[in-house]
C-alpha positions as YAML, in Angstrom:
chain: A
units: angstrom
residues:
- id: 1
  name: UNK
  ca: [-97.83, 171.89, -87.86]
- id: 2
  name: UNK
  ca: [-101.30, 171.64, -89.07]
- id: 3
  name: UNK
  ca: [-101.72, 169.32, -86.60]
- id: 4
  name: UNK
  ca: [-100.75, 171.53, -83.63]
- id: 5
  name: UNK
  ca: [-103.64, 174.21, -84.45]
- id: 6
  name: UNK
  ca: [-106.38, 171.24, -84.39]
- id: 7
  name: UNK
  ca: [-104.77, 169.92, -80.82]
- id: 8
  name: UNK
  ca: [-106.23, 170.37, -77.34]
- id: 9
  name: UNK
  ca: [-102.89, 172.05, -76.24]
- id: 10
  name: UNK
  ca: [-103.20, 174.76, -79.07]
- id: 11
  name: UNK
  ca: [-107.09, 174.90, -77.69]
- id: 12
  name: UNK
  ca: [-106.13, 175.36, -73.93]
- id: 13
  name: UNK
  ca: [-103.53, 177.61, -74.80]
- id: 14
  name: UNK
  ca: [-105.83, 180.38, -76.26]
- id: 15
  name: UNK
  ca: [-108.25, 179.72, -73.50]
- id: 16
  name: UNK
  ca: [-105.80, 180.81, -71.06]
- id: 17
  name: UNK
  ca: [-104.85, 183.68, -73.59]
- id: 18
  name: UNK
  ca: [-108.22, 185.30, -73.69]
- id: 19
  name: UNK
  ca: [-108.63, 184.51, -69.63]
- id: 20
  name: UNK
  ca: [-105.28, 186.24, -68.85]
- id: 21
  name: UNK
  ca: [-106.58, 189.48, -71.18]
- id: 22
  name: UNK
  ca: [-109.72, 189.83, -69.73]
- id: 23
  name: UNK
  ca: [-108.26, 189.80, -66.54]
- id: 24
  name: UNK
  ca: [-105.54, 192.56, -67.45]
- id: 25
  name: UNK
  ca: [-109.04, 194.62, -69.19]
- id: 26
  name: UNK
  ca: [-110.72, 194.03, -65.76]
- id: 27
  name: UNK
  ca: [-107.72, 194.75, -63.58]
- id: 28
  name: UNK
  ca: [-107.34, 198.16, -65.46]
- id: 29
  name: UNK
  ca: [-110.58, 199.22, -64.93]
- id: 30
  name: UNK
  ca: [-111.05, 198.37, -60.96]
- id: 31
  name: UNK
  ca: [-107.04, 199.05, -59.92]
- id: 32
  name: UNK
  ca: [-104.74, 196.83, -58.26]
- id: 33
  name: UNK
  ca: [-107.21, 196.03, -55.57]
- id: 34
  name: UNK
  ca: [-108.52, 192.67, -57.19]
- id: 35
  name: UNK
  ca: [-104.76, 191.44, -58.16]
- id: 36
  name: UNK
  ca: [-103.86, 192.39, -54.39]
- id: 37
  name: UNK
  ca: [-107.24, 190.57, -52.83]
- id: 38
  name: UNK
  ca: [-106.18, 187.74, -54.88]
- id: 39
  name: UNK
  ca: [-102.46, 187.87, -53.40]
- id: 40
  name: UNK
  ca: [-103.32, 188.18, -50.13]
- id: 41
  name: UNK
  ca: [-106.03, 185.21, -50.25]
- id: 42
  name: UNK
  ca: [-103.40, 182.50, -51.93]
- id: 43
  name: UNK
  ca: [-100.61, 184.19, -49.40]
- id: 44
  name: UNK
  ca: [-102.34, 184.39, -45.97]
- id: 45
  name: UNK
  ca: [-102.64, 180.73, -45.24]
- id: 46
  name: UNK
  ca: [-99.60, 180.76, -46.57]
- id: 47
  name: UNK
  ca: [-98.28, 183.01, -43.47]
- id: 48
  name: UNK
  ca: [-100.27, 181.99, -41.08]
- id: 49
  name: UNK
  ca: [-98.91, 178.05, -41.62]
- id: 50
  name: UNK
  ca: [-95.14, 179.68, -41.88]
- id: 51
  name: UNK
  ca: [-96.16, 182.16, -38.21]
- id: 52
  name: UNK
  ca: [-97.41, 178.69, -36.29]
- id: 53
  name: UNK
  ca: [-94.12, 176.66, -37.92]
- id: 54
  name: UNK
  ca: [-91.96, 179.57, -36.70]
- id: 55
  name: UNK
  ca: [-93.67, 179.60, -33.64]
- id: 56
  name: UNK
  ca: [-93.76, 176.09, -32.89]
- id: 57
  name: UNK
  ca: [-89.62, 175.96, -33.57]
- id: 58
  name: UNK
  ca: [-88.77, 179.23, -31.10]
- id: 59
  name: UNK
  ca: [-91.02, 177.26, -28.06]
- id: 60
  name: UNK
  ca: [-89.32, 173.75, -28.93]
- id: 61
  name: UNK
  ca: [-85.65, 175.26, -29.07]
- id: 62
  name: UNK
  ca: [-86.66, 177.18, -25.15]
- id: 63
  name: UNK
  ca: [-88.09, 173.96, -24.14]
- id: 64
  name: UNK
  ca: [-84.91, 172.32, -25.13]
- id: 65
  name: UNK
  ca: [-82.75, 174.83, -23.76]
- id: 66
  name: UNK
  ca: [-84.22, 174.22, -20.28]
- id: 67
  name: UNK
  ca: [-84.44, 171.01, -20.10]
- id: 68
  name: UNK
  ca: [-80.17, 170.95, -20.85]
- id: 69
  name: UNK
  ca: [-80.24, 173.70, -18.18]
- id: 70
  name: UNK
  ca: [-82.25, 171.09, -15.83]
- id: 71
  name: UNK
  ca: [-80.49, 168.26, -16.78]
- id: 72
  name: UNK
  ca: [-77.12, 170.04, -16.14]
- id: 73
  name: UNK
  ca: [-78.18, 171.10, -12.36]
- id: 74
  name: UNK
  ca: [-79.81, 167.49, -11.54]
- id: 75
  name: UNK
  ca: [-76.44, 165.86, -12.91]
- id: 76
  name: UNK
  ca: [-74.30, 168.47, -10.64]
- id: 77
  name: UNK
  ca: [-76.86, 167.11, -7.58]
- id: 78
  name: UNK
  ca: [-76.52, 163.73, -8.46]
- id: 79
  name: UNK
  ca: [-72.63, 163.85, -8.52]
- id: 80
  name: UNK
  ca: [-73.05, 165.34, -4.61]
- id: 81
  name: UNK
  ca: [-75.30, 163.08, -3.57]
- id: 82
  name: UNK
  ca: [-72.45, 160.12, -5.25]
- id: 83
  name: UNK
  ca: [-69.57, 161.98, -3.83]
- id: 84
  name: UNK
  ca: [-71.27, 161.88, -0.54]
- id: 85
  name: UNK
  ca: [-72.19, 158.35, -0.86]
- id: 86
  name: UNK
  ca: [-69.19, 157.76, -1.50]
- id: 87
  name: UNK
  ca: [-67.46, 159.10, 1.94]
- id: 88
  name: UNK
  ca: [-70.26, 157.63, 3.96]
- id: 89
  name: UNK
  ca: [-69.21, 154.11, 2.52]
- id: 90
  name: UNK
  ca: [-65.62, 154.53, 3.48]
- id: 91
  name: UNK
  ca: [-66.99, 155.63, 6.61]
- id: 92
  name: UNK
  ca: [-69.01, 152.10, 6.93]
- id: 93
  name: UNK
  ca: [-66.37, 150.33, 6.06]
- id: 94
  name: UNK
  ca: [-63.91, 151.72, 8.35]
- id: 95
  name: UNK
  ca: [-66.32, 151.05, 10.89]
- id: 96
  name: UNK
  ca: [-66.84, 148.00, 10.46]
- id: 97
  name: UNK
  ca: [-63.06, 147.26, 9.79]
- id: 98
  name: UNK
  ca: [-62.95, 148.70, 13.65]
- id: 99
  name: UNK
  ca: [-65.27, 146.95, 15.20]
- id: 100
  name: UNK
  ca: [-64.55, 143.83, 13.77]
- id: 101
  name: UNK
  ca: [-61.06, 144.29, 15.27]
- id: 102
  name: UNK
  ca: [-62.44, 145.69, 18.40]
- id: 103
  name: UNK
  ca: [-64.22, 141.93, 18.99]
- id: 104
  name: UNK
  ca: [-61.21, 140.47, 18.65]
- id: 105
  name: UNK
  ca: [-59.61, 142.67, 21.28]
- id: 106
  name: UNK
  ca: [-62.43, 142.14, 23.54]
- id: 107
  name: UNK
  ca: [-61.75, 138.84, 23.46]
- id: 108
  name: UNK
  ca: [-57.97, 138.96, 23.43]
- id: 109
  name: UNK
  ca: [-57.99, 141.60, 26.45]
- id: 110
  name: UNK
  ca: [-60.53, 139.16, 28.30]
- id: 111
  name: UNK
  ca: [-57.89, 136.09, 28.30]
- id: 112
  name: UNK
  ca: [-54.77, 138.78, 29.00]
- id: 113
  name: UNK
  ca: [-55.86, 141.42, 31.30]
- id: 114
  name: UNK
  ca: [-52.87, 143.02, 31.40]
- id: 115
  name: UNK
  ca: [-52.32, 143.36, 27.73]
- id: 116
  name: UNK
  ca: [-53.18, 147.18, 26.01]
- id: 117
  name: UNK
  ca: [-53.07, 146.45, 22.47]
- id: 118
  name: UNK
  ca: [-53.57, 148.70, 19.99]
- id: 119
  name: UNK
  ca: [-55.06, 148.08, 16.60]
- id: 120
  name: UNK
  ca: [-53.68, 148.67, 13.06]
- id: 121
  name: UNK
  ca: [-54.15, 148.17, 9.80]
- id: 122
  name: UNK
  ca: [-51.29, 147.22, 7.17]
- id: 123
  name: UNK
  ca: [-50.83, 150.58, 4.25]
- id: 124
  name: UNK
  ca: [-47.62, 149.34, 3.10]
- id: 125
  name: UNK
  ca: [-45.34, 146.96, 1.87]
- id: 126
  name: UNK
  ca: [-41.75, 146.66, 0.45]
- id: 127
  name: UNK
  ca: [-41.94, 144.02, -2.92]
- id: 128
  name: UNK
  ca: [-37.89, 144.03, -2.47]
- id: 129
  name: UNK
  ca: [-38.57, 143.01, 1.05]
- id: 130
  name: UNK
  ca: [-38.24, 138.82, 0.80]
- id: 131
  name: UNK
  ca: [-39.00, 138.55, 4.29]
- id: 132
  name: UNK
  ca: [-42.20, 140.01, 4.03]
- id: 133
  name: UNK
  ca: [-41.92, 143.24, 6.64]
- id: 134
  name: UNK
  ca: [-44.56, 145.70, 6.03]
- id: 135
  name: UNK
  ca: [-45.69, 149.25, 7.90]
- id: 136
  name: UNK
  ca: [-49.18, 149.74, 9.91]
- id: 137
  name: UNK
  ca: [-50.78, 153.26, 10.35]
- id: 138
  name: UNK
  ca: [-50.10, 153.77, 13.98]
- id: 139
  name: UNK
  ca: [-47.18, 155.02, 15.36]
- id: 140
  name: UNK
  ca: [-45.93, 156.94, 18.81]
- id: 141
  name: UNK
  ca: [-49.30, 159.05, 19.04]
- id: 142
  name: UNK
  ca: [-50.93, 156.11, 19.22]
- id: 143
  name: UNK
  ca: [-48.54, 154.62, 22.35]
- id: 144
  name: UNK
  ca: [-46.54, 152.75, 19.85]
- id: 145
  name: UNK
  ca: [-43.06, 152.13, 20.34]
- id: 146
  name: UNK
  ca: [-40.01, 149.93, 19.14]
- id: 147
  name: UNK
  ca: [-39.60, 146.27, 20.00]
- id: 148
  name: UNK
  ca: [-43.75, 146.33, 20.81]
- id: 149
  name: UNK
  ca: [-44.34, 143.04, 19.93]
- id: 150
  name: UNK
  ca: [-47.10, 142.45, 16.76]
- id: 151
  name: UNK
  ca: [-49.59, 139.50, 16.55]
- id: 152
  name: UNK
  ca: [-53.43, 138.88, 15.08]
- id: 153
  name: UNK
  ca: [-55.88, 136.52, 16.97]
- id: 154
  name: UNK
  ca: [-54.17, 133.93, 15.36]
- id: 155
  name: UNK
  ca: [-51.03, 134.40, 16.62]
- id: 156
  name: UNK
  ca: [-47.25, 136.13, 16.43]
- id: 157
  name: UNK
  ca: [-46.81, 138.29, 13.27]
- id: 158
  name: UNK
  ca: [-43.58, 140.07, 14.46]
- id: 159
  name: UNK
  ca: [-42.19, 143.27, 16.13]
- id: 160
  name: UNK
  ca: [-42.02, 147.35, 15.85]
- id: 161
  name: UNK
  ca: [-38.34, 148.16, 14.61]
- id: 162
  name: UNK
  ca: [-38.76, 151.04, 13.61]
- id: 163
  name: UNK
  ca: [-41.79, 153.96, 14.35]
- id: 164
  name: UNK
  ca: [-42.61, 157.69, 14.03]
- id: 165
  name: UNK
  ca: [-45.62, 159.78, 14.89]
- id: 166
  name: UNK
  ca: [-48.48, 158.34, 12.62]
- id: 167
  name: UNK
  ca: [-46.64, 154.98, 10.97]
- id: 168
  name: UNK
  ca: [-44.17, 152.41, 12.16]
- id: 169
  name: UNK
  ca: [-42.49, 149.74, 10.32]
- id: 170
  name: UNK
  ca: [-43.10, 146.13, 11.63]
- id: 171
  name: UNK
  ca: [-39.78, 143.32, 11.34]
- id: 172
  name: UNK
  ca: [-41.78, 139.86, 10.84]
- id: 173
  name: UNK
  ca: [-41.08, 136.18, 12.01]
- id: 174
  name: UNK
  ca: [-39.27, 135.56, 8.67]
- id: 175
  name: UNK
  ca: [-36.73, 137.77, 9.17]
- id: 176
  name: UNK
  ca: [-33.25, 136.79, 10.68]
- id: 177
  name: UNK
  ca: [-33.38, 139.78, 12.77]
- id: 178
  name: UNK
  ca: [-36.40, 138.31, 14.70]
- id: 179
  name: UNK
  ca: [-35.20, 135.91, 17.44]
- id: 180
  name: UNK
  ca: [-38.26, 134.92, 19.87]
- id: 181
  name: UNK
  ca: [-37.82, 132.61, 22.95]
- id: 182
  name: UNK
  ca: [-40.16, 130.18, 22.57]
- id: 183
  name: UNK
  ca: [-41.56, 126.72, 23.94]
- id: 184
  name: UNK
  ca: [-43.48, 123.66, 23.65]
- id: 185
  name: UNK
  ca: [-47.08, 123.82, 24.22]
- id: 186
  name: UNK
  ca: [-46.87, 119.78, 24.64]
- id: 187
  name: UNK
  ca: [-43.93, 118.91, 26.58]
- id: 188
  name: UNK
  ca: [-42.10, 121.93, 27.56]
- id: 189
  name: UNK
  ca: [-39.12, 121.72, 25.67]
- id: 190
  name: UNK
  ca: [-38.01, 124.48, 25.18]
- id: 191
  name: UNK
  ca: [-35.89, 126.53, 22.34]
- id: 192
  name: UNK
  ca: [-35.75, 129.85, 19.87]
- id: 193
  name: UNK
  ca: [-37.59, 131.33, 17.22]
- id: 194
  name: UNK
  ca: [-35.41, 131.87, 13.90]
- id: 195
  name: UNK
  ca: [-35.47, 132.02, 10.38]
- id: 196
  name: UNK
  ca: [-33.35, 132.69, 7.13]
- id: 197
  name: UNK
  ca: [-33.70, 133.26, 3.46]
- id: 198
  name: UNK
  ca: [-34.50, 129.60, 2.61]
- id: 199
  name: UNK
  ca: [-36.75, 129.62, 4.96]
- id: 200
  name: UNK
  ca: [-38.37, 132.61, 4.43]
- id: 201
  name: UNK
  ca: [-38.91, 131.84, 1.02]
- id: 202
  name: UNK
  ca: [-40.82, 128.43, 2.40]
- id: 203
  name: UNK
  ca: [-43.05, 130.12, 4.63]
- id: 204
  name: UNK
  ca: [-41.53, 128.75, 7.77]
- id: 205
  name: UNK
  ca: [-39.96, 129.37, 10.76]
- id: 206
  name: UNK
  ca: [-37.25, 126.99, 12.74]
- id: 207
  name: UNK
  ca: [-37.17, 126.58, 16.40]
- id: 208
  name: UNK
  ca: [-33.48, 125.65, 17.26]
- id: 209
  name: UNK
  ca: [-31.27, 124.41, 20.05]
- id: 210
  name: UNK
  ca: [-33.09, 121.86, 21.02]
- id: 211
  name: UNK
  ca: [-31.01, 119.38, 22.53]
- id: 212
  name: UNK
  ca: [-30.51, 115.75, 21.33]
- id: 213
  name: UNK
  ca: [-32.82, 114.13, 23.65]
- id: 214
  name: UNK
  ca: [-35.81, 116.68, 22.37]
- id: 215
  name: UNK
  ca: [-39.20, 115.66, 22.37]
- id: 216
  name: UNK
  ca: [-40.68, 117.80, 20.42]
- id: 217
  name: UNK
  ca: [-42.50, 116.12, 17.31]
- id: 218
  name: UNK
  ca: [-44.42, 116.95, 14.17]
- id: 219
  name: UNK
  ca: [-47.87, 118.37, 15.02]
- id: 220
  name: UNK
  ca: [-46.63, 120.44, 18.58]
- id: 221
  name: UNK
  ca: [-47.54, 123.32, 19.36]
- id: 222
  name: UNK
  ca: [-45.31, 126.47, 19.75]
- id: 223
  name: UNK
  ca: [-45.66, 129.57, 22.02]
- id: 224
  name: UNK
  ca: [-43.67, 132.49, 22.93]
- id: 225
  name: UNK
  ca: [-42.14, 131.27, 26.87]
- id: 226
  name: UNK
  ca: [-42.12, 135.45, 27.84]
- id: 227
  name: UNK
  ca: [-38.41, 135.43, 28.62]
- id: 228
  name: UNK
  ca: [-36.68, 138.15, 27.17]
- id: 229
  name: UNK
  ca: [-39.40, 140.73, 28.02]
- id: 230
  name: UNK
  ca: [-40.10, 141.66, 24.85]
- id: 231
  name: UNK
  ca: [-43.09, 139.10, 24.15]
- id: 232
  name: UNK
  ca: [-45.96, 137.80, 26.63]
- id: 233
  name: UNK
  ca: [-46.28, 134.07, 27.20]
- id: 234
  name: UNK
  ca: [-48.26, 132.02, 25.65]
- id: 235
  name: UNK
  ca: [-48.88, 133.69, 21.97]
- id: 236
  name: UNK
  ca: [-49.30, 131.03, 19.34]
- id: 237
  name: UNK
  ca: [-46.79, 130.82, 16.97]
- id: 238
  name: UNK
  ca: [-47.13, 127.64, 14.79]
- id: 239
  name: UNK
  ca: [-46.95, 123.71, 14.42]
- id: 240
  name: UNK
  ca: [-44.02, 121.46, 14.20]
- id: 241
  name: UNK
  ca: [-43.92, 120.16, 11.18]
- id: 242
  name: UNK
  ca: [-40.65, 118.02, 11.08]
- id: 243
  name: UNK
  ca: [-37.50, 118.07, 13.68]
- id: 244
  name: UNK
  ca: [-34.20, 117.82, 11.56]
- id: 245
  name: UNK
  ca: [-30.37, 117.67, 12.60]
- id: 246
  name: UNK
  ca: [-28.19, 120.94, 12.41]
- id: 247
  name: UNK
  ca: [-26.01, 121.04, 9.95]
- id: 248
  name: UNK
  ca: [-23.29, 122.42, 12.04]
- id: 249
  name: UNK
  ca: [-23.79, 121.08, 15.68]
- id: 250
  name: UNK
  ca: [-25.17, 117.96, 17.37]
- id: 251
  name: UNK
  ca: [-27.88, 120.48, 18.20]
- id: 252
  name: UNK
  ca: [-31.26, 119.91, 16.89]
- id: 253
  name: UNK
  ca: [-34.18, 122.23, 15.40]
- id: 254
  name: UNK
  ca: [-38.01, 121.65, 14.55]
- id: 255
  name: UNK
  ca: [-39.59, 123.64, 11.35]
- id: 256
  name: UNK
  ca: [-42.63, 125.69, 12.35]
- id: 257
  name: UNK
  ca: [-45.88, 126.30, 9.84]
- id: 258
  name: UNK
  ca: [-46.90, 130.04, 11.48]
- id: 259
  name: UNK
  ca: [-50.40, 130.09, 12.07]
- id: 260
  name: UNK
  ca: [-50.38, 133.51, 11.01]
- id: 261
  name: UNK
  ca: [-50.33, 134.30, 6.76]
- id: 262
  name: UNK
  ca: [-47.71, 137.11, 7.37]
- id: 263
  name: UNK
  ca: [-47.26, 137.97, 3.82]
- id: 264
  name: UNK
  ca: [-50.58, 138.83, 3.22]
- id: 265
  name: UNK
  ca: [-52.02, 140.24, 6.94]
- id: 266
  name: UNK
  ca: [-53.88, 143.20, 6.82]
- id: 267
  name: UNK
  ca: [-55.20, 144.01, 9.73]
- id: 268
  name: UNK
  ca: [-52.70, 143.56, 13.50]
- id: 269
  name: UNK
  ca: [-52.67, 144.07, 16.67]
- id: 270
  name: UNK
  ca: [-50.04, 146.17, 18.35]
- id: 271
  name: UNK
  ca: [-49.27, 144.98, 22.01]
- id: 272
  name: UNK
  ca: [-48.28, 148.25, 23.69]
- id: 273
  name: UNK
  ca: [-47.85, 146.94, 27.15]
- id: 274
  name: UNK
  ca: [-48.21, 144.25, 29.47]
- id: 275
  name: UNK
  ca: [-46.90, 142.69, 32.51]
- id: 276
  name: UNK
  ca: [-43.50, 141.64, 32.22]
- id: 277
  name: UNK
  ca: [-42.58, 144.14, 29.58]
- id: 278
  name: UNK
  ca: [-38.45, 144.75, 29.35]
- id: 279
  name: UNK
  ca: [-38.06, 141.97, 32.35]
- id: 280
  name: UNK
  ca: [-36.83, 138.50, 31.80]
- id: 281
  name: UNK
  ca: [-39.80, 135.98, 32.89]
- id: 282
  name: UNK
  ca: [-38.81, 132.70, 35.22]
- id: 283
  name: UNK
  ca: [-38.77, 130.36, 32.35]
- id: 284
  name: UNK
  ca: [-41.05, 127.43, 33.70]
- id: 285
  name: UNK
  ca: [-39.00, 124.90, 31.81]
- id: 286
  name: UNK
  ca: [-36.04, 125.89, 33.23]
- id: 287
  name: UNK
  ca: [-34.24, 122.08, 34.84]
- id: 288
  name: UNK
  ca: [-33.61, 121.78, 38.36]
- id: 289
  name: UNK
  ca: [-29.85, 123.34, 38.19]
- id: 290
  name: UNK
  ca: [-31.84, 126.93, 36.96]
- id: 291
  name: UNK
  ca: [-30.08, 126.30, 33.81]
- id: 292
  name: UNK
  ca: [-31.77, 126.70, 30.19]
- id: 293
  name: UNK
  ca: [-30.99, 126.20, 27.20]
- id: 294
  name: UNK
  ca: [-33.38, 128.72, 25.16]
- id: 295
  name: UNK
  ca: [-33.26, 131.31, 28.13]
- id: 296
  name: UNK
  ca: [-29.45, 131.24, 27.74]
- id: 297
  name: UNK
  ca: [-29.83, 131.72, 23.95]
- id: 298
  name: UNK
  ca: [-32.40, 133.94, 24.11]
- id: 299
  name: UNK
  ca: [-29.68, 136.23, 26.38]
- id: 300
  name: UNK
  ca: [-26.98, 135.39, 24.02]
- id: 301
  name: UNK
  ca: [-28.88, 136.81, 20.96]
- id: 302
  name: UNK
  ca: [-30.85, 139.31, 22.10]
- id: 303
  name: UNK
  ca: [-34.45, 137.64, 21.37]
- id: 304
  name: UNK
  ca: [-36.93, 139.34, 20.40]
...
């Protein structure tokens, strides 16, 4: 304890004793003006650092509320100007969807003059459908009517069976219901367009009644022959790729490769008229009798 009154602590202490009393003793005898002076110099800077800090804060939070603001409106703009984009690119491609197809009319309405085709594009197709038949967007507005025969620049895709105003539904090569007279290109022997289930399901096409004595071989050439009415001459259909026995007659038939992908065709070509349409054509392989085979079928079965 002795100790403690001989320290520098106890020392300090009663120097800031005696400092605090004289400044009571000098406080009393001027007023509060000195204790306030000396209040308002430690506080000011105080205030003035907490006025700019405040300050500061209320411009920063405005600045950031306008910029959101800004940022809000140029995102709104930029979502126009995308939208917009947007149409004019569907637009483009449309277009050019159009015009592409347009060449190929051009060129298909050069070798046929009589032909009015009308393009289409494929919107739809039935997955239960195994013979591939699919719908197009054009329909009776458009000229478009049943048994208007369908092909690309490549060649036969199938027929309308079945249209309304905007849309029809297009029966293709694969199906049994499609029967087209066909011949040929190499030596004129002539016969008609069939197919079934198995065949379908093979991608092919058979050409049958073709007599015993046939010529036709693997690598030929098929065409539509025109008879029937409902087809022009001279649309490619496929190649032969082998000539097999019937299994039911003495009657032969060649399988046909279509040139034509019909299960995955997108864009056709709708043949709306031409010459010969709904008239049975003078079938140029007919023998010197008049007598046909594949004119005689093609009456028989209705081709198509």
């Amino acid at each position: 304890m002795k100790d403690f009154f001989h320290s520098n602590s106890f020392k300090l202490l009663i120097a800031v004793i005696f400092i605090l009393f004289g400044l009571m003793l000098f406080t009393a005898s001027n007023g509060s003006s000195v204790v306030s002076n000396l209040l308002g110099f430690v506080s000011t800077p105080m205030q003035k650092v907490s006025t700019v800090v405040t300050n500061n804060a209320a411009t920063t939070a405005q600045s950031v509320t306008r910029s959101n603001q800004e940022l809000v409106a140029e995102n709104n703009a930029l979502k126009s100007q995308i939208d917009e984009l947007n149409k004019k690119l569907v637009q483009y491609y449309s277009y050019q969807q159009e015009n592409a197809q347009l060449r190929k009319f051009l060129e298909l309405k050069n070798e046929n003059k009589d032909f009015k085709p009308v393009s289409a594009a494929v919107i739809g197709r039935d997955p239960n459908d195994v013979f591939s038949g699919f719908q197009i967007d054009k329909g009776t507005l458009a000229g478009v009517s049943v048994n208007d025969p369908v092909i690309t620049e490549g060649g036969v895709v199938g027929w309308i069976s079945s249209v309304s105003s905007s849309y029809s539904r297009v029966t293709t090569i694969f199906s049994p219901d499609t029967k087209i007279s066909a011949i040929d290109k190499v030596n004129r022997d002539s016969g008609v367009i069939s197919s079934n289930l198995k065949l379908a399901d093979s991608g092919i096409v058979k050409l049958g009644y073709l007599t015993a004595n046939t010529t036709v071989k693997p690598g030929d050439i098929i065409v539509t022959n025109g008879l029937g009415g409902v087809y022009p001459r001279d649309l490619p259909i496929g190649t032969v790729t082998k000539v097999s026995n019937e299994p039911y007659d003495v009657s032969l038939y060649a399988e046909i490769k279509p040139f034509v992908d019909v299960k995955n065709v997108r864009d056709v070509m709708v043949i709306t008229s031409f010459e010969g349409q709904g008239q049975s054509l003078p079938d140029p392989s007919a023998s010197s009798d008049g007598t046909n085979t594949a004119s005689n079928t093609a009456g028989t079965n209705g081709a198509k």
